[in-house]
N, C-alpha and C positions, 0 to 999 in steps of 0.2 A: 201237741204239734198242731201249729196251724197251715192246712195248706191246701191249692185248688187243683183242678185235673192236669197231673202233666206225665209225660214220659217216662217209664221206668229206665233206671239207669242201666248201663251198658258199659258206662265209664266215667272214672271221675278225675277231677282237677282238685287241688288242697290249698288252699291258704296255708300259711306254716304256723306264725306267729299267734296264740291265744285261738287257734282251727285245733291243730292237732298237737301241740304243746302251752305250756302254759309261764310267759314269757314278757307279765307285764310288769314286774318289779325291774327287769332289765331292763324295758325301754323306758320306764321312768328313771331309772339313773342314769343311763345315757345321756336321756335328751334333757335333764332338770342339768344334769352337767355342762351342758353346751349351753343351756340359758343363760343359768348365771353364767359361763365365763364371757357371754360375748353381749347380754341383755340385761346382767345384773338383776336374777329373777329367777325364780322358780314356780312350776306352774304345779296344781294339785293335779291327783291322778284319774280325776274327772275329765279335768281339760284334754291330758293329755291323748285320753282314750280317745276324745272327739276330735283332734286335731292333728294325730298320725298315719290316717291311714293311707296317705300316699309315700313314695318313695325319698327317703331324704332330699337324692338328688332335686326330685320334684318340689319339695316341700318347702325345703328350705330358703331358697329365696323368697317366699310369701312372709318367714316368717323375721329373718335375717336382712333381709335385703341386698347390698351393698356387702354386705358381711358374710354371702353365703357360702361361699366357694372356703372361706377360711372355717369358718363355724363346718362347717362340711368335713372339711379335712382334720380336725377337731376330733368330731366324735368318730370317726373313724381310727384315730390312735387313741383317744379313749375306751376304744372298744374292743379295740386290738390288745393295748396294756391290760386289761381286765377280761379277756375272755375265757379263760380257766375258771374263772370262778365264775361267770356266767354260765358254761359248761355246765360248770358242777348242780346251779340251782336249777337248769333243767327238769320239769316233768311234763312226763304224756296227762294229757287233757284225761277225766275220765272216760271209758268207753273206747278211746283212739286206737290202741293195741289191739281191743277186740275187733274194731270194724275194718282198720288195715289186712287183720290175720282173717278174714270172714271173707273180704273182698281176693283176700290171692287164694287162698280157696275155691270159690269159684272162677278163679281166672276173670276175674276185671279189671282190666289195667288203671292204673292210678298214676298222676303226676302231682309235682307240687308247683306252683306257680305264686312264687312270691316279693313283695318291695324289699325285705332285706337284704342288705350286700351278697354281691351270689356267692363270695370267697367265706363269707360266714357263715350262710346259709348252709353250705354242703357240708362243712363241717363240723354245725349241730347236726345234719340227717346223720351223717353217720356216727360220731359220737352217741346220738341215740340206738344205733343199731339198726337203723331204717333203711338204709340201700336198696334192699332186696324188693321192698315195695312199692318201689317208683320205675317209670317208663324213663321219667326223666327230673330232674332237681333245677327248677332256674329262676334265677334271682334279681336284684338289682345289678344293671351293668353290663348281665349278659347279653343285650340287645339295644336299641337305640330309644325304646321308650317302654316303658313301666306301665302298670296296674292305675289307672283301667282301659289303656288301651290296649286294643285284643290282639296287640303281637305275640306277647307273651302265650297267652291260650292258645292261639290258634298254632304256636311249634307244641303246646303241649298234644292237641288233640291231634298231629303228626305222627306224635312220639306214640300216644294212646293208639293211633290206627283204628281209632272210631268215629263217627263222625259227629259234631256239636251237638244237633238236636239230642240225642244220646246220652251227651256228657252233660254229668250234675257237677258244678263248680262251687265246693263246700269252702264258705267263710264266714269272717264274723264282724265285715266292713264295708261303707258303701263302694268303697273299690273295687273290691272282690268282686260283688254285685253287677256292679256296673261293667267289670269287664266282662264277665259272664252272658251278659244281655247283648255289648258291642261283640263277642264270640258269637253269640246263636247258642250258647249252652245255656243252662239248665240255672239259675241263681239258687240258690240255696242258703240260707240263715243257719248258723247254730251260734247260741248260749244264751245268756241274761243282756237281751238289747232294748231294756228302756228306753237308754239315754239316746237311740238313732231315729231318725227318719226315716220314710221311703223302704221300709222294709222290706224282701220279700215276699210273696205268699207263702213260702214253704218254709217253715222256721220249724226247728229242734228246739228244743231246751237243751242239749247236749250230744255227743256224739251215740252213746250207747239209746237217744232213742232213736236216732237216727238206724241204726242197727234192728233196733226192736223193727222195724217198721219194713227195712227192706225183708227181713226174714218174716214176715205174714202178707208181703204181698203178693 
């Protein structure tokens, strides 16, 4: 772990996507789907890691143009015809389980605040069985702007009943990040981020040491 003197958590905020599940085979058929049908192209899963992490809505005309609202509406029935079996390849990140069931444990409320559709969103939490450990689930949609502006955060730290400085806001994107810092919460890194910029101070390698860590402070 690398990281500098900050505030012990109180409460957290969750990225969903490759934070607390593991969910990037999906978004490469997704979005390699949408390429080719509308750019004739498929992008390697390098690119894509570098180049999703804001909300389709947001994204998409950067990358579509002219073509974005159709490309849009697209992978959203693309996503919809295949989402059982995106269901199905679902898993928890390692460590997730533990630090979810660690954090309600002590009683620290948790939210998740993230760019995927909010209508899909909620129903991978609960398909995984997650309900119970969230204040609140919200997504693309639910609001009038996306990750990294801090609307999204600031209904979750609401929802949490704690206040920002407080809240650690675990992801694994400059989004994430960035909305973290426009909140006043806490930014926090986990996993294998080479390939970013502008990192964090506080980065995990994963979630379990993310855990290792709040249980010896």
């Amino acid at each position: 772990m690398t990281q500098q003197t900050i505030i012990a958590p109180q409460a957290f905020i969750f990225d969903w996507d490759n934070t607390l599940v593991n969910s990037w085979d999906m978004i490469y058929d997704i979005v390699n789907h949408t390429l080719k049908t509308f750019r004739g192209e498929t992008w390697p899963m390098e690119k894509i890691k570098e180049s999703t992490h804001l909300s389709a809505k947001d994204n998409f005309p950067k990358i579509f143009g002219d073509k974005a609202e159709d490309a849009l509406a697209e992978l959203r029935r693309y996503a919809e015809d295949n989402h059982t079996k995106y269901l199905n390849s679902l898993t928890m990140l390692p460590g997730a389980l533990d630090l979810l069931q660690y954090l309600k444990a002590k009683k620290i409320p948790c939210a998740i605040v993230s760019n995927k559709h909010a209508k899909r969103l909620r129903i991978e939490v609960e398909h995984m069985g997650l309900n119970d450990y969230f204040t609140a689930v919200y997504g693309s949609t639910d609001f009038p702007h996306d990750k990294p502006n801090p609307y999204p955060a600031e209904r979750a730290i609401e929802a949490n009943k704690i206040g920002a400085p407080y809240t650690w806001f675990v992801g694994d994107t400059p989004a994430d990040w960035d909305c973290a810092r426009n909140s006043d919460c806490q930014p926090i890194a986990v996993g294998e981020l080479t390939h970013l910029d502008d990192l964090p101070k506080t980065i995990f390698t994963d979630l379990s040491a993310l855990l290792n860590h709040l249980k010896v402070a």
